[in-house]
Residue frames relative to the residue before (quaternion, step in Angstrom):
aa qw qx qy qz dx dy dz
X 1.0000 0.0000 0.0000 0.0000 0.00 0.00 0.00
X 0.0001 -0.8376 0.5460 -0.0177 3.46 -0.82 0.64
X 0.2173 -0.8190 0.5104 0.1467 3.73 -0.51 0.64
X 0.4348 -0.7001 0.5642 0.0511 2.95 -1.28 1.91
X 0.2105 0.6385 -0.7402 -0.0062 4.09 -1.04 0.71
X 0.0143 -0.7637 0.6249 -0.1615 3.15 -0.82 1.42
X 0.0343 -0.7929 0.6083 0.0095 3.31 -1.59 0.50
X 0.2816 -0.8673 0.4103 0.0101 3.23 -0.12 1.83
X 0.1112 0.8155 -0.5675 -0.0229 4.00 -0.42 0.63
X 0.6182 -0.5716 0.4249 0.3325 3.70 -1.23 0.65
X 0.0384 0.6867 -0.7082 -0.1596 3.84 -1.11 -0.39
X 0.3949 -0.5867 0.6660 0.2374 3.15 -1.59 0.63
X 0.8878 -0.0494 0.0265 0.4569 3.99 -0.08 -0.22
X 0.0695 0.7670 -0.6338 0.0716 3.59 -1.12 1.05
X 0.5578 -0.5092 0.6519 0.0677 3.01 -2.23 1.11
X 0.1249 -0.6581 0.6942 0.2634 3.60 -0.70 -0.12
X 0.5585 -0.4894 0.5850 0.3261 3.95 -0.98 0.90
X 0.2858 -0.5848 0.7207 0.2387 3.48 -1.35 0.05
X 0.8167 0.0363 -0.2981 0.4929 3.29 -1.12 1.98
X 0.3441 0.6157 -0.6198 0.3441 3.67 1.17 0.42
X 0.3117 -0.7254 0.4714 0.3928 3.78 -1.39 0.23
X 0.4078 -0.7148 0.5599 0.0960 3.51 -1.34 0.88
X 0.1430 -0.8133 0.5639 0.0099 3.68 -0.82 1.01
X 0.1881 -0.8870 0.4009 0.1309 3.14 -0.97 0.24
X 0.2351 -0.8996 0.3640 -0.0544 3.29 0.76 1.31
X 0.1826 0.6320 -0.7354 0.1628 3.78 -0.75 0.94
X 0.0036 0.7079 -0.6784 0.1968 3.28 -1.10 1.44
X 0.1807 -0.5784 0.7949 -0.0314 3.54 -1.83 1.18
X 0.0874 -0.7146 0.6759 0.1575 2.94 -2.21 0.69
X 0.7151 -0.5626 0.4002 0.1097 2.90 -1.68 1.44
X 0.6983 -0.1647 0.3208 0.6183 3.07 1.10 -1.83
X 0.1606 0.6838 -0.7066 0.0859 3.93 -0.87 0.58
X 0.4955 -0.6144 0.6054 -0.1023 3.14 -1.12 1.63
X 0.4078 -0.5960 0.6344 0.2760 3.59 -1.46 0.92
X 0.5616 0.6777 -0.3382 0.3332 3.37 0.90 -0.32
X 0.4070 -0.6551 0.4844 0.4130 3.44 1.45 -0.61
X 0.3045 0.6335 -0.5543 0.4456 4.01 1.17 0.63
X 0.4868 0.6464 -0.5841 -0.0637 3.35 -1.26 -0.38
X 0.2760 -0.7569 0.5700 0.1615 3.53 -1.65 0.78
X 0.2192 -0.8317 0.4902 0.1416 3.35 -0.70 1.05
X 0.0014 0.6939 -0.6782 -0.2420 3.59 -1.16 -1.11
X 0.2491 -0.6591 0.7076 -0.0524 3.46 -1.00 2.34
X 0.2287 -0.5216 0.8218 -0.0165 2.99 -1.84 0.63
X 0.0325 -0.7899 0.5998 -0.1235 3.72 0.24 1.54
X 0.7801 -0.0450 0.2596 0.5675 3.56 -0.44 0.63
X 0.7194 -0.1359 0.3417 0.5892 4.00 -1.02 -1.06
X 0.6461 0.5848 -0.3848 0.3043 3.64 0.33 -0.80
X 0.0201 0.8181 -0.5536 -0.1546 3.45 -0.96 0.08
X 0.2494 -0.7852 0.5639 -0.0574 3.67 -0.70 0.81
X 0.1153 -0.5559 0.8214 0.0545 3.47 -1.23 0.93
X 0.1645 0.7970 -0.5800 0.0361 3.39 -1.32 0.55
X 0.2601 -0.7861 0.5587 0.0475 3.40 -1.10 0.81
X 0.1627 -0.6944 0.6990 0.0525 3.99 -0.88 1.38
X 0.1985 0.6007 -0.7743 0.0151 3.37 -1.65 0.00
X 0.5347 -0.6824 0.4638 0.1826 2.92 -1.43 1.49
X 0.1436 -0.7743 0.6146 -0.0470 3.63 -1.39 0.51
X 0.7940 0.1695 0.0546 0.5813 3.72 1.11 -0.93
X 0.5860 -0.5506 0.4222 0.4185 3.63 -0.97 0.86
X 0.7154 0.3126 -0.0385 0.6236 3.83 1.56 -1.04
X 0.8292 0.2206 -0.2560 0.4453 3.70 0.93 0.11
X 0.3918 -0.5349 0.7344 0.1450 3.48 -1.89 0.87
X 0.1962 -0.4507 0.8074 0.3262 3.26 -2.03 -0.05
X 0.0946 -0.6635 0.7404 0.0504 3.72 -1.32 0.54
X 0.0125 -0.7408 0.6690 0.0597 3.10 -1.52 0.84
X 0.1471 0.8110 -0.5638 -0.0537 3.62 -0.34 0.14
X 0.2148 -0.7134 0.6641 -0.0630 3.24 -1.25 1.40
X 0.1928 -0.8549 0.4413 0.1928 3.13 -0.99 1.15
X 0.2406 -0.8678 0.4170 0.1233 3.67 -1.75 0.23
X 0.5970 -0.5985 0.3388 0.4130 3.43 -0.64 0.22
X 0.6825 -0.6026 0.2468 0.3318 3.07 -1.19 0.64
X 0.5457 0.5718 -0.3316 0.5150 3.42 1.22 -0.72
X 0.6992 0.2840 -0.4501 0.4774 3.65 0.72 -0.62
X 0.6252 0.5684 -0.4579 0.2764 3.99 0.07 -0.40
X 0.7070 0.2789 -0.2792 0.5869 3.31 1.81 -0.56
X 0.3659 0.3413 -0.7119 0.4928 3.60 0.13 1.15
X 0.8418 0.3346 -0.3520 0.2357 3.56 0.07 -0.95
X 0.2949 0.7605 -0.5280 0.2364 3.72 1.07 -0.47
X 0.6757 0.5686 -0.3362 0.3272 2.77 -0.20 -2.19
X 0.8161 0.4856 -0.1873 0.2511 3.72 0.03 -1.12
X 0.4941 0.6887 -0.2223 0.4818 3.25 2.36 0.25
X 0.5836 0.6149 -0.3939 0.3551 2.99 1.55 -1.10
X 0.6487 0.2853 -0.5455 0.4474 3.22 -1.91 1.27
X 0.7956 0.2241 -0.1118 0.5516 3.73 0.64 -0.75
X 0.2883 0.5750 -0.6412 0.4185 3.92 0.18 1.33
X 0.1827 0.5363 -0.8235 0.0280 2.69 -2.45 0.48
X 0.2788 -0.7787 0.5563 -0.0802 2.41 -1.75 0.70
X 0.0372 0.8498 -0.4967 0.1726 4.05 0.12 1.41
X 0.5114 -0.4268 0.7306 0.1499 3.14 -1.97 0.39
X 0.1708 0.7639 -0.6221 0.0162 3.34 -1.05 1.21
X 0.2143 -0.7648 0.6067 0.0320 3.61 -0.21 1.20
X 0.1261 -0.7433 0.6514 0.0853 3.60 -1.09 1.28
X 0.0508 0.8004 -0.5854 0.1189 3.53 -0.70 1.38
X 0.4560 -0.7399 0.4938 0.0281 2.96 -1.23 1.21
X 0.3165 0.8061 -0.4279 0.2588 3.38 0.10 0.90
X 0.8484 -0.0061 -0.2280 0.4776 3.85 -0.98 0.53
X 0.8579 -0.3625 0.1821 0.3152 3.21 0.75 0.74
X 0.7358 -0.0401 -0.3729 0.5638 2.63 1.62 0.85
X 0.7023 -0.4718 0.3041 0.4377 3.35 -1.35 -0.36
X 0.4608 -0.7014 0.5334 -0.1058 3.65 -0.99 1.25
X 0.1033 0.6894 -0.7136 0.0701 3.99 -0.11 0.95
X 0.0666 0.6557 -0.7450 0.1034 3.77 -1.03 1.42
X 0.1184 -0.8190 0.5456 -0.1323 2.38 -1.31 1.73
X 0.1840 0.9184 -0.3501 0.0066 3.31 -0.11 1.23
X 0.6098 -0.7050 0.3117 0.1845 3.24 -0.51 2.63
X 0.1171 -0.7786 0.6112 0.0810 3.65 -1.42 0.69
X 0.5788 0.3855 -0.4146 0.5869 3.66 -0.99 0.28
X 0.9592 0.1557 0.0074 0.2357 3.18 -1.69 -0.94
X 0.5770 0.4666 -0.1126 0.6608 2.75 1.56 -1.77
X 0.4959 0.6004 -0.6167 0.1154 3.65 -0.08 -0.75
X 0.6033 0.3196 -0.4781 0.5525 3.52 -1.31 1.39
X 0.6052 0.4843 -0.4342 0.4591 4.02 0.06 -1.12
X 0.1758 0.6748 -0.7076 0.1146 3.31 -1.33 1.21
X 0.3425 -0.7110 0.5953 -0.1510 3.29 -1.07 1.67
X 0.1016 0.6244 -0.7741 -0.0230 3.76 -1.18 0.70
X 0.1063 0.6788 -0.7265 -0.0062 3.42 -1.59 0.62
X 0.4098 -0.6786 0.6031 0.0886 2.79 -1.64 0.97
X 0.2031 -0.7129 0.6639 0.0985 3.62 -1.43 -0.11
X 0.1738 -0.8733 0.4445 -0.0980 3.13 -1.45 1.45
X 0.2795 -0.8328 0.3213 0.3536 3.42 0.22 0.83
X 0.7495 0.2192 -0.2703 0.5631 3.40 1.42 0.29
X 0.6305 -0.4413 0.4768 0.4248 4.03 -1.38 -0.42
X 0.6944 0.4552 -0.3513 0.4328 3.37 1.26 -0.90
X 0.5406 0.7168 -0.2214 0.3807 3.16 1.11 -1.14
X 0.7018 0.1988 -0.2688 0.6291 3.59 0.88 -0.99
X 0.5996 0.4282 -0.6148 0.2812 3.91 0.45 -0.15
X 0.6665 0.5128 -0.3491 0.4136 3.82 0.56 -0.67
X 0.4417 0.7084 -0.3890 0.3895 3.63 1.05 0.15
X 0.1381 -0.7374 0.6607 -0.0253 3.96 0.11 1.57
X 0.4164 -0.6629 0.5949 0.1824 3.46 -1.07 1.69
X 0.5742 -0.5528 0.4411 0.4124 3.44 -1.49 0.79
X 0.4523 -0.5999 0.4187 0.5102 3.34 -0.62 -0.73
X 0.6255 0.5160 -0.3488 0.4699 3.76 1.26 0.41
X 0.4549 0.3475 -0.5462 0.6115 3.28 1.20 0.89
X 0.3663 -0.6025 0.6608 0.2573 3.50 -2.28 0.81
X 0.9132 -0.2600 0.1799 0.2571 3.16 -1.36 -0.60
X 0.5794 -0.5954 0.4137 0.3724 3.23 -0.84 1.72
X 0.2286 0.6761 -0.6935 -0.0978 3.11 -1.68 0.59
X 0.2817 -0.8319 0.4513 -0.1576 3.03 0.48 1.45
X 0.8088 0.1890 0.2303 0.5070 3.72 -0.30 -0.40
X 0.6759 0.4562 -0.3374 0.4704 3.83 1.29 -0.35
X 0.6227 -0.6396 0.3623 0.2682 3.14 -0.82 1.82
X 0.6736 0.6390 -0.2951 0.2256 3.48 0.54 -1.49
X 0.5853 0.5427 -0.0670 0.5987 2.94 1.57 -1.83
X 0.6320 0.4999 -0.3713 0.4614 3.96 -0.17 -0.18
X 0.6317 -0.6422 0.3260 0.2869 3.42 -0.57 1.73
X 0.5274 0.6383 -0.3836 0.4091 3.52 0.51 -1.55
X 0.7829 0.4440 -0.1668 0.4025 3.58 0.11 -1.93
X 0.6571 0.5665 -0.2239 0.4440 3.37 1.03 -1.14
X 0.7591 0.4682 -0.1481 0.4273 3.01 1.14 -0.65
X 0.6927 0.3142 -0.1796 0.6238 3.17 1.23 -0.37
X 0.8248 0.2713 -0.1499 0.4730 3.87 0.93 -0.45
X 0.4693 -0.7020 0.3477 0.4074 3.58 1.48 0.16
X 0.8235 -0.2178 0.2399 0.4657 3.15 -1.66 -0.77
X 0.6604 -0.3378 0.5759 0.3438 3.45 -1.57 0.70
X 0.0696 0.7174 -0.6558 -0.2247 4.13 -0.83 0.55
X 0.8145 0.1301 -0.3547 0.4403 3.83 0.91 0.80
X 0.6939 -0.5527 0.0732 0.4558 2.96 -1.30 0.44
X 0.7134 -0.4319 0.3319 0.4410 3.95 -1.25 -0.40
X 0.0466 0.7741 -0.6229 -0.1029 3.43 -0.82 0.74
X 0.8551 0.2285 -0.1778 0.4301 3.25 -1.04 0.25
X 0.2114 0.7682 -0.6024 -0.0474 3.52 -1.05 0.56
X 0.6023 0.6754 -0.3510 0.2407 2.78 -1.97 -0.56
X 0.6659 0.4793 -0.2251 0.5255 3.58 1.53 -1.27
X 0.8240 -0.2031 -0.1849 0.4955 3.52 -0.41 1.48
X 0.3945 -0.7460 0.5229 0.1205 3.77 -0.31 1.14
């Protein structure tokens, strides 16, 4: 088990560094819960991953992910369709800290995302955004993969954030 404190903020335009690493990420959900539960299945690079979040913290998930074999990700795929996506995720080090930008293809194409991670709640509350990240959407349903994934693009802009991660 491992606890997730993150803090998720738009960008309007990225570079990829030269020698930053790049991932490729296609993911489906099983199940996602009003509750803030949800089970997924990632395709990480080669890796594959069943995995289960459930909220705990305005800023934190427990995550567990357990990998599987290929034969089981394709019995289980199939059972994603309607709720997939599928992104580029480029870890980059930069003003001090570490940076997960993620930018979404297909549907999403254009959506670009940078989140951070925090080994504590305080830790990300005392966290001052560069000024090359936009607006926090922390906590905003719209913006949260699950939704994205099953309900597309945000059709306005983000309000509010931060209120359950």
């Amino acid at each position: 088990m491992a606890l997730e404190i993150e803090r998720k903020f738009l960008i309007d335009d990225f570079v990829a560094p030269a020698g930053c690493a790049r991932i490729e990420l296609e993911q489906g959900y099983l199940a996602a819960g009003a509750n803030g539960i949800e089970v997924r299945l990632r395709r990480s690079g080669s890796e594959l991953l069943l995995g289960v979040k459930r909220k705990v913290g305005a800023m934190s998930r427990v995550e567990v992910e357990l990998p599987i074999s290929e034969e089981e990700f394709g019995d289980l795929w199939p059972a994603t369709a309607g709720t997939r996506l599928c992104k580029t995720r480029h870890v980059v080090s930069r003003d001090g800290a570490v940076f997960y930008i993620d930018q979404y293809r297909g549907e999403l194409a254009g959506l670009l995302t940078a989140e951070i991670e925090f080994g504590s709640e305080s830790e990300a509350e005392d966290f001052r955004p560069p000024s090359w990240l936009g607006p926090e959407i922390t906590g905003a349903e719209a913006y949260k993969n699950r939704t994205l994934a099953h309900a597309g693009l945000p059709q306005s802009e983000p309000s509010g954030c931060r209120s359950g991660a």
